[in-house]
N, C-alpha and C positions, 0 to 999 in steps of 0.2 A: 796326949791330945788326939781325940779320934775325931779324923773330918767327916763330918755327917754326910750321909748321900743322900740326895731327892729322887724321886723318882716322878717323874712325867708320864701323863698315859696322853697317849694321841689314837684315835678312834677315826678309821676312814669309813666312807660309805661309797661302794664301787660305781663305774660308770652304768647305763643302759648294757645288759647282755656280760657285766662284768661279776668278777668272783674275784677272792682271797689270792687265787694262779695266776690270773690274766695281768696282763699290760705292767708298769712297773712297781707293780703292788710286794710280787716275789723278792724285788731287789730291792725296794725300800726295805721294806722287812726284814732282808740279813743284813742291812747295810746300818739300822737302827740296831741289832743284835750285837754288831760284832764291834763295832766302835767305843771306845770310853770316852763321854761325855763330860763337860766340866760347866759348871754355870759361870755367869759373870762374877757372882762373888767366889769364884774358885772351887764351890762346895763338887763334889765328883756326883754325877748325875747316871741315871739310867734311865732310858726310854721303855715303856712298855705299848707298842705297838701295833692294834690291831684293824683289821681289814675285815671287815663284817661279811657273812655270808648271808647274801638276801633273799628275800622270798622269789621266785620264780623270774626271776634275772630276765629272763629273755622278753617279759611282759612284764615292766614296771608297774604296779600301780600305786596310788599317792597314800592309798588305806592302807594296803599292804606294807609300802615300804615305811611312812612313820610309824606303824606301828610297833616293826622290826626294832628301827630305832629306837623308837620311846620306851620300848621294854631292855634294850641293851645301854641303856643313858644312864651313865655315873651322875650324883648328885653334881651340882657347879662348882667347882672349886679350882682355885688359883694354877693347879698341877694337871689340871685338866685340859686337854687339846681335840676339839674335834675339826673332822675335815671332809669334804668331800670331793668324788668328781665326777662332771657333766651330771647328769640328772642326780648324782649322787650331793650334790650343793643342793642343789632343790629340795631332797630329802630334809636334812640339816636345818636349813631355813625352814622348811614348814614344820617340821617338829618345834624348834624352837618357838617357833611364833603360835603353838598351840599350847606348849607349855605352860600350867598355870602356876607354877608358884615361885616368881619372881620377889627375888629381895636382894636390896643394895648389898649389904655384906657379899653374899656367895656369888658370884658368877664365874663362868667359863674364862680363864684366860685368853683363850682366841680360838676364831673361826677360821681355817685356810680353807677356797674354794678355788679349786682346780677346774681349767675350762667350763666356770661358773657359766648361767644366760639367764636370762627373762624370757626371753624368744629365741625360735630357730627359724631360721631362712625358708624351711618346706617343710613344715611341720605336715606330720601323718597322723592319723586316726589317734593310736593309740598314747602318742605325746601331747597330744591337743592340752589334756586337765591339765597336766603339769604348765602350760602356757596362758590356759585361759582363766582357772580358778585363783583366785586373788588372796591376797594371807595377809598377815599383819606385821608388816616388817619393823614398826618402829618395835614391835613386842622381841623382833630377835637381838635389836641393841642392847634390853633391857636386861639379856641373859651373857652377855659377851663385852670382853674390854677390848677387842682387838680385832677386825676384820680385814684380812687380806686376801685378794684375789689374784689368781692369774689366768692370763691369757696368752693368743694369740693371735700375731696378724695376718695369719690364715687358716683359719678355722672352717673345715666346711662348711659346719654346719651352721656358723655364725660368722656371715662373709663382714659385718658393719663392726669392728671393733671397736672402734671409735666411740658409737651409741652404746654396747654394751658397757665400756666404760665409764662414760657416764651416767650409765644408769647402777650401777653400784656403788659410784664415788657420790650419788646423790640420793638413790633411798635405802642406801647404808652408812654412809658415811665411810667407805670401804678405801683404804689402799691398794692401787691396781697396778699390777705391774705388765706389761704387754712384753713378749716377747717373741722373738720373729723367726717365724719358720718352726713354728713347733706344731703345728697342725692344732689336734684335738687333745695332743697330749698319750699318745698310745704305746709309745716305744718302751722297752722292754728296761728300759735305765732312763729316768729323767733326773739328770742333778742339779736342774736347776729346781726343782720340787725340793730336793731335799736340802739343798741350800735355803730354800725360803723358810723353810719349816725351821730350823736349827736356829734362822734368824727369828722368828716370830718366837718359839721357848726360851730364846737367847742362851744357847747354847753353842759350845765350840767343842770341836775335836779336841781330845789331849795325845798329844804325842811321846 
């Protein structure tokens, strides 16, 4: 009897100014490598795990970066995880909500959006579109069975957490989970990222 192995792919999309190197992109990355995986029905799993290189990082823009995505987007399927962070959620969300070919059977297993926003406290010149241009959120349910968010209760750049979460638990239907003192989410190890994520695949360490 050979236990079948699954395989999960999860697909981030970095922050404003971020790459594949930056923030805890490098240690999620070995930390999905090096582990053995086991699903809830026991089957032995692997993660394939990657951190997209985006077009010119240090100037987001919303053409450029879905388009990065839309060209690197696995068809929807059950094994499939995408995620982003800070303006990197945004990415995720507008692509999907321009995505045209929606059908019940196929969709994304789940959306993880890491210091997710609708708004920032001082928005500048060049994040304004991403704040002000409007998308079609109920289209990104239509590609996804699971949307989870996290936050924080001190976020610079999103001092109202409270409103951010409600604004995702309401034009997504999203799971928020707030947690305290993580700022923006930059540090070089976040586990509690990768504890959500392992929950959201439903996935456990095998010892």
């Amino acid at each position: 009897h050979i236990a079948m192995s699954v395989e999960k792919r999860l697909i981030m999309v970095p922050r404003w100014g971020g790459s594949p190197s930056s923030d805890f992109y490098p240690w999620l990355t070995a930390w999905f490598q090096s582990g053995s995986w086991i699903t809830q029905e026991g089957e032995s799993a692997r993660v394939d795990f990657e951190v997209l290189d985006m077009p010119n990082p240090s100037l987001p823009t919303i053409e450029a970066w879905t388009s990065a995505l839309a060209s690197r987007l696995p068809p929807p399927s059950k094994d499939v995880y995408l995620a982003g962070h800070s303006v990197g959620c945004q990415t995720v969300m507008r692509t999907l909500a321009s995505k045209s070919d929606a059908n019940d059977e196929n969709k994304y297993s789940g959306l993880f959006l890491v210091a997710g926003w609708f708004k920032v406290d001082k928005p500048w010149e060049s994040i304004r579109p991403w704040q002000d241009i409007r998308f079609d959120l109920e289209r990104i349910k239509s590609f996804v069975h699971d949307i989870r968010v996290v936050i924080s209760d001190n976020d610079q750049f999103t001092s109202d957490y409270a409103d951010t979460k409600k604004s995702f638990e309401d034009r997504l239907g999203a799971r928020v989970t707030v947690i305290s003192n993580a700022k923006h989410f930059n540090e070089p190890k976040e586990e509690v990222v990768a504890t959500m994520l392992l929950d959201m695949m439903g996935l456990q360490r095998q010892d």
